[in-house]
KEKOLSE-147303 format. One record per residue (C-alpha): x, y, z. Coordinates in steps of 0.02 Angstrom, whole numbers, plus 50000, padded with zeros to 5 digits. Each point is the difference from the previous one (the first is absolute). Layout:
XYZ ...
//
This chain:
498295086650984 499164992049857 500984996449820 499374989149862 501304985349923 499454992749813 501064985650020 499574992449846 499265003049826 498964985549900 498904999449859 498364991750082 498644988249894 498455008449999 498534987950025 498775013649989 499095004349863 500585010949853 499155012850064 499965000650191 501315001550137 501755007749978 499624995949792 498925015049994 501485010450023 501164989349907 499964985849853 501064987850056 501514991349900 499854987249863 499824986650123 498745009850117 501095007450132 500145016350069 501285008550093 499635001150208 501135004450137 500334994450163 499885013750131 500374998450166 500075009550145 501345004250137 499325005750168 501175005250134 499815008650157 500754998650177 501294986450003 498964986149868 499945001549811 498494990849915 499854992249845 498304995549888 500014987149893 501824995049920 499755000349814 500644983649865 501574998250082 501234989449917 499484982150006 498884996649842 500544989849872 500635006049845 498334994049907 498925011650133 501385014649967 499464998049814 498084998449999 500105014450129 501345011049909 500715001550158 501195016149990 501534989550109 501155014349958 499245010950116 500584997950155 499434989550147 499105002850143 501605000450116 500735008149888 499235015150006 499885000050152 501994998150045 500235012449868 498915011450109 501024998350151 498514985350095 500844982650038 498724986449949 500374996350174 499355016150087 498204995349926 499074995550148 498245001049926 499314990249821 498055001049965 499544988649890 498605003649910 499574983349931 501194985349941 499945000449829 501785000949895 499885017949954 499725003450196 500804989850097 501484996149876 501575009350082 499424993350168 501164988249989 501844997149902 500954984249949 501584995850093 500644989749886 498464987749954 499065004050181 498865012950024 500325011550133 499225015350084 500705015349915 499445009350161 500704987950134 499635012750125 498305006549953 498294993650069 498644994349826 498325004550012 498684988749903 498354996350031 499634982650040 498764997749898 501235003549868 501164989450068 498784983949985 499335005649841 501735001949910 500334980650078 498334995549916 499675009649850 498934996849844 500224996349818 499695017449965 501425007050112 501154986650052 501315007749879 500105015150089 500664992650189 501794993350007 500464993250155 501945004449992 499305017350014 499024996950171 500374982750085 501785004350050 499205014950101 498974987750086 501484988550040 500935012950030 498795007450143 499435016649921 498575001549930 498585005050115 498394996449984 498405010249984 498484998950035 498765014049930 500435017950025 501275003650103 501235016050036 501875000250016 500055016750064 498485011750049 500205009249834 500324983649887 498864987949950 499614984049898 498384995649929 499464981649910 499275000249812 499224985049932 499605006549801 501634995549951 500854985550118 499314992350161 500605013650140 500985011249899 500625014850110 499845020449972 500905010650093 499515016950070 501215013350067 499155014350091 500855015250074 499615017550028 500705002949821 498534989249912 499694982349949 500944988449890 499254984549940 500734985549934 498814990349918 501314987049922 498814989149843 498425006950056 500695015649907 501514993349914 500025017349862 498915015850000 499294993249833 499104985950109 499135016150132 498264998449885 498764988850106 499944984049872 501885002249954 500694983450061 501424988649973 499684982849912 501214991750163 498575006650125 499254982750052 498435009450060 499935015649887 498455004450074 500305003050205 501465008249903 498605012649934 499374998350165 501455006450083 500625012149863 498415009350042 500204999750177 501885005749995 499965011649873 498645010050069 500575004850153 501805001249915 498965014249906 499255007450142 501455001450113 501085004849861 501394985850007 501604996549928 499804984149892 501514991549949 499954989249838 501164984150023 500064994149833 499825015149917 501345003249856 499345019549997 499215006350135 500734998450164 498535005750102 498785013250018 498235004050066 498564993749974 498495011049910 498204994350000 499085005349842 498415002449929 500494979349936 500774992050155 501875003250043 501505007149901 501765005950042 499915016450086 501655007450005 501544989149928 501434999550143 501894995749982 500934990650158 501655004350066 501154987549941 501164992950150 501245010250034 501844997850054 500044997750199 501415003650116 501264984350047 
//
């Protein structure tokens, strides 16, 4: 079973140019921000139930929650999940795509002033390069790692490390990316059904599928090109499900190769998570 969560809703700062990246398909606030999601994905089948990525959560200050617009009133993570009948303690799978705050936020939760697992019983899957980069970051992106959000899983005992590409199951798979941060993970879900890809910031909103559409927090925007082409081609040719993370409009869809590169094929809407049995 596969449902979607938007856990939160923020206004993001678009370092792009006027006219590239999600600002093509809209103009951004008085202060240059435009709205983005965060979608995440709930995978269950036999006994586990697997998480990717974990959203804001609920530990930036209140001067992030304002330069972000963070939406608090919408609610949490666990939240939505309790209100959906799932115990944050029945999650016994988190993917982490990459560490930054918008990812790996609601991986962990304050008890009081600590920071806790918010899935004590759930193994975290980062790549290690990640893992070292986040602990070493540059001027550029040392704003985006917070280590409240990732050093108690360490501590803690769970967070695995990976190395490369790697399946947890013979039909689900993660991939590194190095366009955007050092060992960023995809993740690709293949079944009888079709694909579904998700790409995480190497595809953040269908506004960014055109070849030099990039965001201004890639460190390397150009083996982002570099992987955007090899990606999105054979998401064409198979005829994959693409899901858009950040993407305040357009929760996923196909990808369409034109006579100009790459577009969005057919737009797709997710199954929200629905209401389990106690």
């Amino acid at each position: 079973m596969l449902d979607a969560l938007d856990s939160t809703v923020a206004q993001c700062l678009a370092s792009s140019p006027n006219r590239s990246g999600a600002k093509h398909t809209h103009p951004g606030d008085q202060v240059n921000r435009i709205p983005m999601a965060t979608r995440l994905l709930l995978i269950e089948w036999d006994d586990r139930r697997l998480l990717v990525d974990t959203g804001n959560g609920t530990k930036l200050s209140p001067k992030l929650q304002e330069i972000y617009a963070i939406d608090t009133a919408y609610p949490t993570l666990p939240h939505l999940l309790v209100e959906a009948g799932i115990p944050p303690e029945s999650i016994t799978d988190v993917v982490l795509t990459h560490l930054h705050f918008d990812h790996a936020g609601g991986a962990t939760t304050l008890d009081g002033s600590i920071a806790v697992p918010t899935f004590p019983n759930a193994r975290y899957y980062v790549q290690a390069d990640q893992l070292a980069w986040a602990r070493n970051p540059t001027e550029k992106d040392r704003a985006s790692f917070m280590p409240e959000n990732y050093e108690p899983l360490v501590e803690a005992g769970l967070l695995d490390l990976i190395e490369g590409s790697v399946h947890l199951t013979p039909e689900l798979s993660l991939h590194p990316l190095f366009g955007h941060t050092q060992a960023m993970q995809a993740l690709l879900l293949q079944s009888d059904d079709g694909t579904l890809f998700y790409p995480a910031d190497l595809l953040p909103t269908h506004a960014h599928i055109p070849i030099p559409y990039v965001m201004g927090y890639d460190n390397y925007p150009l083996t982002t090109i570099t992987e955007k082409k090899t990606w999105l081609e054979r998401a064409a040719r198979e005829e994959w499900i693409v899901i858009f993370e950040h993407d305040a409009f357009v929760a996923a869809g196909t990808i369409a190769r034109t006579e100009k590169g790459f577009s969005l094929g057919k737009k797709l809407e997710l199954s929200p998570v629905a209401p389990h049995a106690a």
